[in-house]
DSSP file (Angstrom, degrees, kcal/mol; ACC not computed):
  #  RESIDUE AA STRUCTURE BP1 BP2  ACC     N-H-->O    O-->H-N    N-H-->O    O-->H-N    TCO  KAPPA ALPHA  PHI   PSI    X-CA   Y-CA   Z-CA
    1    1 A X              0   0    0      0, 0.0   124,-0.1     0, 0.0    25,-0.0   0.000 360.0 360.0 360.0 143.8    3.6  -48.1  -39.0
    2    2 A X        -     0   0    0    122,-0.2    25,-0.6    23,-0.1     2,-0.3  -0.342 360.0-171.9 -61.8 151.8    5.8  -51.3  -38.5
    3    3 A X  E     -a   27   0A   0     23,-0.1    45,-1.8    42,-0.1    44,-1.1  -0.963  14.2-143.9-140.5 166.8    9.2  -51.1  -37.2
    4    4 A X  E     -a   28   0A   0     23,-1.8    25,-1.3    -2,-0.3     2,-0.4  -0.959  10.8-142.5-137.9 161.9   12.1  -53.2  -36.6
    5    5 A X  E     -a   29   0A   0     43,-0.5    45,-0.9    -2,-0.3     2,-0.3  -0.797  13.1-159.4-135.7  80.2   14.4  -53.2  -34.0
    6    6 A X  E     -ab  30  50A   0     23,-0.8    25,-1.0    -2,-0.4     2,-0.7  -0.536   3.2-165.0 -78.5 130.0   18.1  -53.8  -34.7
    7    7 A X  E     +a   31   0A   0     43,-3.0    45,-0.4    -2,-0.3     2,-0.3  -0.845  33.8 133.0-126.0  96.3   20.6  -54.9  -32.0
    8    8 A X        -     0   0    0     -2,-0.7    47,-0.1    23,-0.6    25,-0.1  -0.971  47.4-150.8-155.1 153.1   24.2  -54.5  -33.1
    9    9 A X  S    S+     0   0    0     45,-0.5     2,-0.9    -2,-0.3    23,-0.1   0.832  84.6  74.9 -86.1 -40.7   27.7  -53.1  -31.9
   10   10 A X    >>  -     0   0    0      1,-0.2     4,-0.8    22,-0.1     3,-0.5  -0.693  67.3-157.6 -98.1 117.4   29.0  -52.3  -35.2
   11   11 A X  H 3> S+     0   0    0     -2,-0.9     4,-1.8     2,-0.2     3,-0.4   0.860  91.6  54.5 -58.5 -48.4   27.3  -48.8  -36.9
   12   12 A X  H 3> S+     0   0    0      1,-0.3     4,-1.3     2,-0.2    -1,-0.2   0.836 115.5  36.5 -78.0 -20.0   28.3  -49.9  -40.8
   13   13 A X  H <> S+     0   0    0     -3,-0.5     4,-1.5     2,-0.2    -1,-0.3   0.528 115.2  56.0 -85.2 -22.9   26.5  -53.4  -40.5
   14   14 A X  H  X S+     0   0    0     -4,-0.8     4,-2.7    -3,-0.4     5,-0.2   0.963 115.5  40.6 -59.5 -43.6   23.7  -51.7  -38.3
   15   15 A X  H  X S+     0   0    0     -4,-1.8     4,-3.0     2,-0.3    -2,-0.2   0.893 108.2  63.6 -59.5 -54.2   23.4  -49.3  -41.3
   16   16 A X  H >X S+     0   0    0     -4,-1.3     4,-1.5     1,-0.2     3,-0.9   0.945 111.3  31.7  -9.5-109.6   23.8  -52.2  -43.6
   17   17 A X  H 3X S+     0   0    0     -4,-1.5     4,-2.1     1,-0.3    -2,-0.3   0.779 113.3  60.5 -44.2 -24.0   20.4  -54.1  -42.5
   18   18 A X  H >X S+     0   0    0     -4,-2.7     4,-1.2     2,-0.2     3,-0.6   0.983 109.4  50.2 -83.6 -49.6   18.4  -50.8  -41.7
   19   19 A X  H XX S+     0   0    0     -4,-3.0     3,-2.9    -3,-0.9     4,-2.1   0.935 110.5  42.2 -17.8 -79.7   19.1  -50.1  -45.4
   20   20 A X  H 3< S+     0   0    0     -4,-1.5    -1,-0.3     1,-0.3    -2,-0.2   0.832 116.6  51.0 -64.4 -14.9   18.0  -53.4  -46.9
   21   21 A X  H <<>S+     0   0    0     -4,-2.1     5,-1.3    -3,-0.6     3,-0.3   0.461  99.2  64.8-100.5  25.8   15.1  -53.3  -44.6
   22   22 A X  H X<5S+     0   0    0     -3,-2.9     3,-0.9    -4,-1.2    -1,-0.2   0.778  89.1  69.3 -51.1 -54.4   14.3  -49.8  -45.8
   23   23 A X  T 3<5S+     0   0    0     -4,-2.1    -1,-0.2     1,-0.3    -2,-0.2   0.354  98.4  47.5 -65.7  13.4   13.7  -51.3  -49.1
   24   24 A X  T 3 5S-     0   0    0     -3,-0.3    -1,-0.3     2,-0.1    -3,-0.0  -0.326 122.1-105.5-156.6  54.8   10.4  -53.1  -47.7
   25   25 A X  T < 5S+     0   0    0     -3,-0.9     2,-0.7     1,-0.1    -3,-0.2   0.551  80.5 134.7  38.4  26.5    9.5  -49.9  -46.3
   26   26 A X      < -     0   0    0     -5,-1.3    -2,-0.1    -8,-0.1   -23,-0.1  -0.916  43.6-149.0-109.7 117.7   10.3  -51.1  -42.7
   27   27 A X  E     -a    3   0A   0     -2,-0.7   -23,-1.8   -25,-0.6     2,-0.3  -0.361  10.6-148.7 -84.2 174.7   12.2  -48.6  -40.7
   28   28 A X  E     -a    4   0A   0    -25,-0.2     2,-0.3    -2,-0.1   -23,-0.2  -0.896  12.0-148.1-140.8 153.0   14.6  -49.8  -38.2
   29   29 A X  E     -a    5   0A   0    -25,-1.3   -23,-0.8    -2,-0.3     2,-0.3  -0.963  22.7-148.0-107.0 124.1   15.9  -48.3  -34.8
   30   30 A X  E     +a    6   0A   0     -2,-0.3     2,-0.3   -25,-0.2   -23,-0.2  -0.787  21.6 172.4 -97.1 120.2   19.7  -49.4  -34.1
   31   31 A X  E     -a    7   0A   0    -25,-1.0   -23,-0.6    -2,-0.3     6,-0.1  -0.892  14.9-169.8-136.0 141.6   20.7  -50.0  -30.2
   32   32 A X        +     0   0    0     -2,-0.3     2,-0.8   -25,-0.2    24,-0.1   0.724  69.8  74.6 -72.1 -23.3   24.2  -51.4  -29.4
   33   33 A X    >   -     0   0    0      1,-0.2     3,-1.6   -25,-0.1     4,-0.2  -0.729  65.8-160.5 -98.3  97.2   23.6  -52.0  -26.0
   34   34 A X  T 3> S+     0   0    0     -2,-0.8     4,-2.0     1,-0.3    -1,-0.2   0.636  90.7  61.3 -44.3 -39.5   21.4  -54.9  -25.1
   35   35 A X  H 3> S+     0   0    0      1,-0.3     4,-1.4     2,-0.2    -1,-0.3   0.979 112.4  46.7 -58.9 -48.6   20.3  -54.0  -21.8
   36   36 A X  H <> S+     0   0    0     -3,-1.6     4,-0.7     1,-0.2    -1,-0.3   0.907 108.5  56.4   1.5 -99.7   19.0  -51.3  -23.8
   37   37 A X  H  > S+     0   0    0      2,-0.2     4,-0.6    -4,-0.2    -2,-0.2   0.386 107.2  39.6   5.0 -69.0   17.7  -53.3  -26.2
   38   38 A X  H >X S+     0   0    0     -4,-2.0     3,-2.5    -3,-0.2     4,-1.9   0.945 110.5  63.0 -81.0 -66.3   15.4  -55.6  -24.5
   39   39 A X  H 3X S+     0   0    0     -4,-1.4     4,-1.5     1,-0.3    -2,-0.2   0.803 109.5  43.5 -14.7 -39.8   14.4  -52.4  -22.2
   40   40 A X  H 3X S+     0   0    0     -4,-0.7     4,-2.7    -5,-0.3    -1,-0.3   0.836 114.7  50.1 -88.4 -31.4   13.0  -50.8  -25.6
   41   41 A X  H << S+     0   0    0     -3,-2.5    -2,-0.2    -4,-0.6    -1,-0.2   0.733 107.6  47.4 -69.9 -18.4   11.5  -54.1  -26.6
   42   42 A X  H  < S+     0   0    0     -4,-1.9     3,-0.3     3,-0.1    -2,-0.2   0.924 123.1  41.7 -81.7 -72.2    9.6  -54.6  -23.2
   43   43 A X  H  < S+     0   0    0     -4,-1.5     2,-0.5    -5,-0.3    -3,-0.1   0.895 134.3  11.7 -24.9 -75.8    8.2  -50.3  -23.8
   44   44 A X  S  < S-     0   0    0     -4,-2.7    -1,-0.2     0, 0.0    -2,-0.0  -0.927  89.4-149.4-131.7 102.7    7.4  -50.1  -27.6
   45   45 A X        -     0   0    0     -2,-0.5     2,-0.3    -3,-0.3    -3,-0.1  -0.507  21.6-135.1 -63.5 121.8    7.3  -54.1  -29.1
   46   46 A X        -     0   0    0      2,-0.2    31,-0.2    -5,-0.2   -42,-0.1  -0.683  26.5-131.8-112.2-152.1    8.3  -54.2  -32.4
   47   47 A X  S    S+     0   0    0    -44,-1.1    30,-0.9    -2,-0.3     2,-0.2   0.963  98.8  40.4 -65.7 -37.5    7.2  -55.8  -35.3
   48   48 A X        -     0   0    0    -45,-1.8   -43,-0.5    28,-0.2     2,-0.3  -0.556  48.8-173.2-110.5 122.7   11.2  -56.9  -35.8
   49   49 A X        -     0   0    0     -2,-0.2    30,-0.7   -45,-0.1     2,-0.3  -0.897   9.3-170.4-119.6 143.2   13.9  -58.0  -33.7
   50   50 A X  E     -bc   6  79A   0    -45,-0.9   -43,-3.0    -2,-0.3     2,-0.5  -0.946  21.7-161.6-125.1 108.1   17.4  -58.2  -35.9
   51   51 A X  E     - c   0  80A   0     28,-2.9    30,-1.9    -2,-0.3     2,-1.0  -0.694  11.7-154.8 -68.1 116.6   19.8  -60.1  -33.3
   52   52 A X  E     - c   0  81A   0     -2,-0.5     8,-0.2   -45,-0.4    30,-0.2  -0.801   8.2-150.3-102.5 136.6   23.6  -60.2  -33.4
   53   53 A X  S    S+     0   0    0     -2,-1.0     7,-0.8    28,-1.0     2,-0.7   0.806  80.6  55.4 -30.5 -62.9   25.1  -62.8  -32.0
   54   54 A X  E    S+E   59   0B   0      5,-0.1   -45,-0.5     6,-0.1     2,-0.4  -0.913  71.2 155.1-123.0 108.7   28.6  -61.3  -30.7
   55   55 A X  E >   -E   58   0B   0      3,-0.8     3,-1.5    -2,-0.7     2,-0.4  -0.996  46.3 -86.5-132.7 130.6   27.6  -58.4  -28.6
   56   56 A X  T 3  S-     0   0    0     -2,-0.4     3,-0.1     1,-0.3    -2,-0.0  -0.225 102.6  -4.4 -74.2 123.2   29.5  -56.7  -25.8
   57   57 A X  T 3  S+     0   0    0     -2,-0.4    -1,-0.3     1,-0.3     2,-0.3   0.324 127.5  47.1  95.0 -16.2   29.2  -57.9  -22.6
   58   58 A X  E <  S-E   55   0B   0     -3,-1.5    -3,-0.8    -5,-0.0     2,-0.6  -0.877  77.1 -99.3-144.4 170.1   26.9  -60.3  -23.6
   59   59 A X  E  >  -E   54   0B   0     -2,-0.3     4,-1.4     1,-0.2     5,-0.5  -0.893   9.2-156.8-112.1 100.0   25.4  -63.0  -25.7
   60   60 A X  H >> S+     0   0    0     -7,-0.8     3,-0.8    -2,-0.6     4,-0.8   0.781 105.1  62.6 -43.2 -34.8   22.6  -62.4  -28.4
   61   61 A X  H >> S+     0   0    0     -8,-0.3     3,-2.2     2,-0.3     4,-2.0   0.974 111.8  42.3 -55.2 -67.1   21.8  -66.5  -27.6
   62   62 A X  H 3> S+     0   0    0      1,-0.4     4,-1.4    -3,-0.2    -1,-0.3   0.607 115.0  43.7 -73.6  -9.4   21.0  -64.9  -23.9
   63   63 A X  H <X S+     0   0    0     -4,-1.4     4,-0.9    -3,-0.8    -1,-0.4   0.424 111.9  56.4 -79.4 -14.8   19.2  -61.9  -24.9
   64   64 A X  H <X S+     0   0    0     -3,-2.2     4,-3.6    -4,-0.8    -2,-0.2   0.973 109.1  42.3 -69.3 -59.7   17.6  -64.2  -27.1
   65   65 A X  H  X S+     0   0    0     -4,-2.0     4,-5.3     2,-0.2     5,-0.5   0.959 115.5  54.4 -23.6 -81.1   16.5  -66.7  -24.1
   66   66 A X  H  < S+     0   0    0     -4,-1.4    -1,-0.2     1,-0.3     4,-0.2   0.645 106.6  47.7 -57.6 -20.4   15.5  -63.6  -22.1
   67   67 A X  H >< S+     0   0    0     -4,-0.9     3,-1.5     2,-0.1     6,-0.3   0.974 113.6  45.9 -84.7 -70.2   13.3  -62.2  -24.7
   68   68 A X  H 3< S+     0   0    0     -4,-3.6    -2,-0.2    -5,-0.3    -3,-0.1   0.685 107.4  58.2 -61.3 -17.2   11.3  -65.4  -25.4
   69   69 A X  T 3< S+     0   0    0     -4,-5.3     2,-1.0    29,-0.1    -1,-0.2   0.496  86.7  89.9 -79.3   3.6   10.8  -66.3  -21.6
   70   70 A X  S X> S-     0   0    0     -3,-1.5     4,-1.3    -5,-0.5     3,-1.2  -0.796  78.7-140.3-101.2 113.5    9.1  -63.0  -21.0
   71   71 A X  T 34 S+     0   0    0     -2,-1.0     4,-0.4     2,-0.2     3,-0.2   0.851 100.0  51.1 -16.0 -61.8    5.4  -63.5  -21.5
   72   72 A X  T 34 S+     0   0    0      1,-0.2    -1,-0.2    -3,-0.1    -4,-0.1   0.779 116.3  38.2 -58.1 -35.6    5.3  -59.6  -23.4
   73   73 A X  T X4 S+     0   0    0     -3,-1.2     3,-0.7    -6,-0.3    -1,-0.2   0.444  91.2  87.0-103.4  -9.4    8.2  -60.2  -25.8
   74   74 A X  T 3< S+     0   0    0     -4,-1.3    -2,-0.1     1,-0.3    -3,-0.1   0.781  82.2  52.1 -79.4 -29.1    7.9  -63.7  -26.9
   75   75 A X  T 3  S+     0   0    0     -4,-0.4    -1,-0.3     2,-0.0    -2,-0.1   0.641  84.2 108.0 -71.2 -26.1    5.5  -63.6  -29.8
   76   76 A X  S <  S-     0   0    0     -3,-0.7   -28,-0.2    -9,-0.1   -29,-0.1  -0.382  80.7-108.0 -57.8 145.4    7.6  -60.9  -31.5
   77   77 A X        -     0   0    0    -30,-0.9     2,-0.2   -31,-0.2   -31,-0.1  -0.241  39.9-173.5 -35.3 144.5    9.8  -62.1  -34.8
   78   78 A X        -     0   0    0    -30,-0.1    23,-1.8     2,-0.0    24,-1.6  -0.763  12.8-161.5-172.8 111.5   13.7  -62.3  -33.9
   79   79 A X  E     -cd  50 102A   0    -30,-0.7   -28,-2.9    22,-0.2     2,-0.4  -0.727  10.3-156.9 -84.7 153.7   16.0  -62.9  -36.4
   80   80 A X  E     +cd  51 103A   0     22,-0.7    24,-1.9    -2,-0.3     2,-0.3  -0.888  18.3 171.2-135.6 144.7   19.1  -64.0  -34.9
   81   81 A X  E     +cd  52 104A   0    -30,-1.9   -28,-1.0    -2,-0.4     2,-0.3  -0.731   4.4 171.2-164.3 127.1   22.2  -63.6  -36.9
   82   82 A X  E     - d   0 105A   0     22,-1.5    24,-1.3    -2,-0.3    -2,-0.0  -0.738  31.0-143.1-159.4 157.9   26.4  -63.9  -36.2
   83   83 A X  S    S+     0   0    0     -2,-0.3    -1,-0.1    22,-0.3   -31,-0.0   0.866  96.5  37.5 -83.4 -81.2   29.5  -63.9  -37.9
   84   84 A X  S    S+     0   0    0     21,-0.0     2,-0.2     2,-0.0    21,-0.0  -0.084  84.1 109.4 -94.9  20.0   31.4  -66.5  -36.0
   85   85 A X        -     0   0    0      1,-0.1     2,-0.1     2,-0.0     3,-0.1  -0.546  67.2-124.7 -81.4 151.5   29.0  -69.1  -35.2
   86   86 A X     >  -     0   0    0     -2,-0.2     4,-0.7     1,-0.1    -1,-0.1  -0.286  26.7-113.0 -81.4-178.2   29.2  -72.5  -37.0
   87   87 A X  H >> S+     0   0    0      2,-0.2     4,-2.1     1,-0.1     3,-1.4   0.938 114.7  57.6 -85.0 -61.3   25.9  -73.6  -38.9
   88   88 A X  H 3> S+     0   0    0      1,-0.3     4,-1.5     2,-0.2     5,-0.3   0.769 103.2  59.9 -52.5 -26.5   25.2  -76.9  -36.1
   89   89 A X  H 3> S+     0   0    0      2,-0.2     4,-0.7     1,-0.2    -1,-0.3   0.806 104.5  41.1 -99.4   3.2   25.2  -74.2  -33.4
   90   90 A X  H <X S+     0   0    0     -3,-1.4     4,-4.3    -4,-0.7    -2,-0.2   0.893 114.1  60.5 -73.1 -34.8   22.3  -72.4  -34.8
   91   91 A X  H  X S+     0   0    0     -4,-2.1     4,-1.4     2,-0.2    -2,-0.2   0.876 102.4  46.0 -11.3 -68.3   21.0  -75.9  -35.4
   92   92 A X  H  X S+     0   0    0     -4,-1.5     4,-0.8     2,-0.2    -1,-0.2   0.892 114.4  53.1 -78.7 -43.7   21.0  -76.8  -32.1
   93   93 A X  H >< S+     0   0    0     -4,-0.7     3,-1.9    -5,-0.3    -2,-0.2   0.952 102.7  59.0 -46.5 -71.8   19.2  -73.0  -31.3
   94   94 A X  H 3< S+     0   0    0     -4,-4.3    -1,-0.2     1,-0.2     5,-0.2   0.815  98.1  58.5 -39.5 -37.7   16.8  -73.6  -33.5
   95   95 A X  H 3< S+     0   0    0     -4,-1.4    -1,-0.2    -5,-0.2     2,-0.2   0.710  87.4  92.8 -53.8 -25.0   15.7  -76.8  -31.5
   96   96 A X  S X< S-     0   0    0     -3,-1.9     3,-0.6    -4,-0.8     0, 0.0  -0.630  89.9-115.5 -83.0 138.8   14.9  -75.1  -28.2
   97   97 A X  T 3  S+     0   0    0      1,-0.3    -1,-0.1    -2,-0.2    -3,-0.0   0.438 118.3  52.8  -3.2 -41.2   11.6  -73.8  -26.9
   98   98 A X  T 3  S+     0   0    0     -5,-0.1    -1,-0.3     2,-0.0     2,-0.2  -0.161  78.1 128.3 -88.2  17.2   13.9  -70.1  -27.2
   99   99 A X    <   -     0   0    0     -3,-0.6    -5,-0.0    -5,-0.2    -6,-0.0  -0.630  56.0-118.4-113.3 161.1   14.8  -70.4  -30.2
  100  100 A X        -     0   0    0     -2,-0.2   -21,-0.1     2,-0.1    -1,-0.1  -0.218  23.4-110.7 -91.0 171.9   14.3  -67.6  -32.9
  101  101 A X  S    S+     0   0    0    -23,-1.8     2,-0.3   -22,-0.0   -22,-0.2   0.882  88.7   4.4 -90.5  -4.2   12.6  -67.5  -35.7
  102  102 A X  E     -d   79   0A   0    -24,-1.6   -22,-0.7    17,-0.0     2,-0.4  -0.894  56.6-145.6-127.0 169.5   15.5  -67.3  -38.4
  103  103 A X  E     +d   80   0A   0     -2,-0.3     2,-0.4   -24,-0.2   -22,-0.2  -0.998  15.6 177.2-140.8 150.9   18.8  -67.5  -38.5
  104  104 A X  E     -d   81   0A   0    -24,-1.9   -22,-1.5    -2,-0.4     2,-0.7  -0.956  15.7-137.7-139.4 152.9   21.4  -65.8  -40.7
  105  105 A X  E     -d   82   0A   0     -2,-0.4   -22,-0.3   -24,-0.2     2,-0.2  -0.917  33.4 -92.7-128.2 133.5   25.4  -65.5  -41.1
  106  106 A X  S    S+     0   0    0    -24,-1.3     2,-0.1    -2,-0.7   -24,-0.0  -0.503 100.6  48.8 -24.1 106.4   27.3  -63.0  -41.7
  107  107 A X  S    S-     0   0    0     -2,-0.2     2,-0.3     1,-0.0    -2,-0.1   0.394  88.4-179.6 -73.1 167.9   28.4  -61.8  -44.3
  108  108 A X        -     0   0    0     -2,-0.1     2,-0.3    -4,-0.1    -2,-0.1  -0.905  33.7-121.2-143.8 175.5   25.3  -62.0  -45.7
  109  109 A X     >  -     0   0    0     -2,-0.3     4,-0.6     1,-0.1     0, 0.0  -0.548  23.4-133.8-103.7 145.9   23.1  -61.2  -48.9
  110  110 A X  H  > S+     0   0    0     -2,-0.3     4,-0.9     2,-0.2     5,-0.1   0.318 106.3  60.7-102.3   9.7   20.1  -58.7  -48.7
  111  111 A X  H  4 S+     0   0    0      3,-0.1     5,-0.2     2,-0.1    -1,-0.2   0.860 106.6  44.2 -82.1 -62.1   18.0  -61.2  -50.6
  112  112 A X  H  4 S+     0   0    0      1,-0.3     4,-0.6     3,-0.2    -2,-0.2   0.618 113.0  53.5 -82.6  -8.2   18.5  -63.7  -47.8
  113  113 A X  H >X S+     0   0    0     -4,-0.6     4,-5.6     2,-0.2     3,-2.6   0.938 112.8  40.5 -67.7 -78.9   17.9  -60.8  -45.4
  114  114 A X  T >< S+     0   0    0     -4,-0.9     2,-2.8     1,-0.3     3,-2.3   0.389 113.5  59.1 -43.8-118.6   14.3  -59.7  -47.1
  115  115 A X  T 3> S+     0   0    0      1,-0.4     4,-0.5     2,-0.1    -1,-0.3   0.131 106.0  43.0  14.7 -33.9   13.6  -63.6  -47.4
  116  116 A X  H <> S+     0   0    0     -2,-2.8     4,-1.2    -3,-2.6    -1,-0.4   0.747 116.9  51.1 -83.0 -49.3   13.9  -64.1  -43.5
  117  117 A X  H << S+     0   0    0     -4,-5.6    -2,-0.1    -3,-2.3    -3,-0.1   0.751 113.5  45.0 -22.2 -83.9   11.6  -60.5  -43.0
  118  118 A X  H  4 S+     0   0    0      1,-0.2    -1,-0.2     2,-0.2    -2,-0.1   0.730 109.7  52.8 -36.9 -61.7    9.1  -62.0  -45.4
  119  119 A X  H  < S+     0   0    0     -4,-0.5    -1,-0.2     1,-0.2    -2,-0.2   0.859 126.6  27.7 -24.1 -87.9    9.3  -65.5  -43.4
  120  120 A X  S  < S+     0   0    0     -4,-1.2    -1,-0.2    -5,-0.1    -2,-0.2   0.664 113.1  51.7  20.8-104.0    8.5  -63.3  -40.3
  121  121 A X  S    S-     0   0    0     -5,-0.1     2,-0.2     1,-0.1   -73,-0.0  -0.294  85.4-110.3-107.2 160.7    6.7  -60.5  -40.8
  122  122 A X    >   -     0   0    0      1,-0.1     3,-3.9    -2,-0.1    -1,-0.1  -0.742  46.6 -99.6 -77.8 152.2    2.7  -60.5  -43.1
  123  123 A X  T 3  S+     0   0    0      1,-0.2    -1,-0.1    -2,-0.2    -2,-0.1   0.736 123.5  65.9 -25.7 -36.5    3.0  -58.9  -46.3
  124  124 A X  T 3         0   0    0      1,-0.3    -1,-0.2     0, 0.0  -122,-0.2   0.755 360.0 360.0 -51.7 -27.6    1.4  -56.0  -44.0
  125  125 A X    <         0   0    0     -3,-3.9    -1,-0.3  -124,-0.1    -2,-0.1   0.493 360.0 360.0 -89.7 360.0    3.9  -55.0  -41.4
């Protein structure tokens, strides 16, 4: 079975998204710590990357990077998704080589949630 693989510091918004993507039968794994993170994406790929943005110690933009220069990870789906980013600097993400395949802000709607999956993922995963 597909999984997705959510990277965020805060437990009620992890809980949040594993929720709505519970509702298209995709389970989720939550880690806060990117170094983590990528480690568990490199291991067992999933179908899913959910990216936050403002992460500690680091920058989802640069886990972002690092995930789409690595030969093994690069194909995967990565939604990318912040609070306190403006709209022009996902804009400017979106233009680079690195750049994910959605983007979302915070707070956010679980329609627009499913609606970047579906973008994503096929109907299958």
């Amino acid at each position: 079975m597909s999984s997705a693989l959510i990277i965020e510091a805060d437990p009620r918004l992890a809980i949040r998204l594993a929720t709505i993507l519970a509702a298209r039968s995709l389970p989720a794994a939550v880690l806060a710590d990117p170094e983590r993170a990528v480690a568990r994406v490199r291991a067992e790929p999933p179908a899913l990357v959910l990216l936050r943005v403002e992460l500690p110690g680091t920058s989802g933009f640069a886990v972002c990077n690092r995930l789409r220069r690595d030969d093994d990870t690069r194909a995967i789906p990565l939604i990318l998704y912040a609070s306190d980013v403006a709209p022009e600097v996902f804009d400017g993400h979106s233009k680079l080589r690195t750049r994910a395949s959605a983007y979302l802000h915070v707070p956010f709607d679980p329609a627009r949630v499913l609606a970047a999956v579906a973008a994503c993922l096929p109907a299958s995963a």
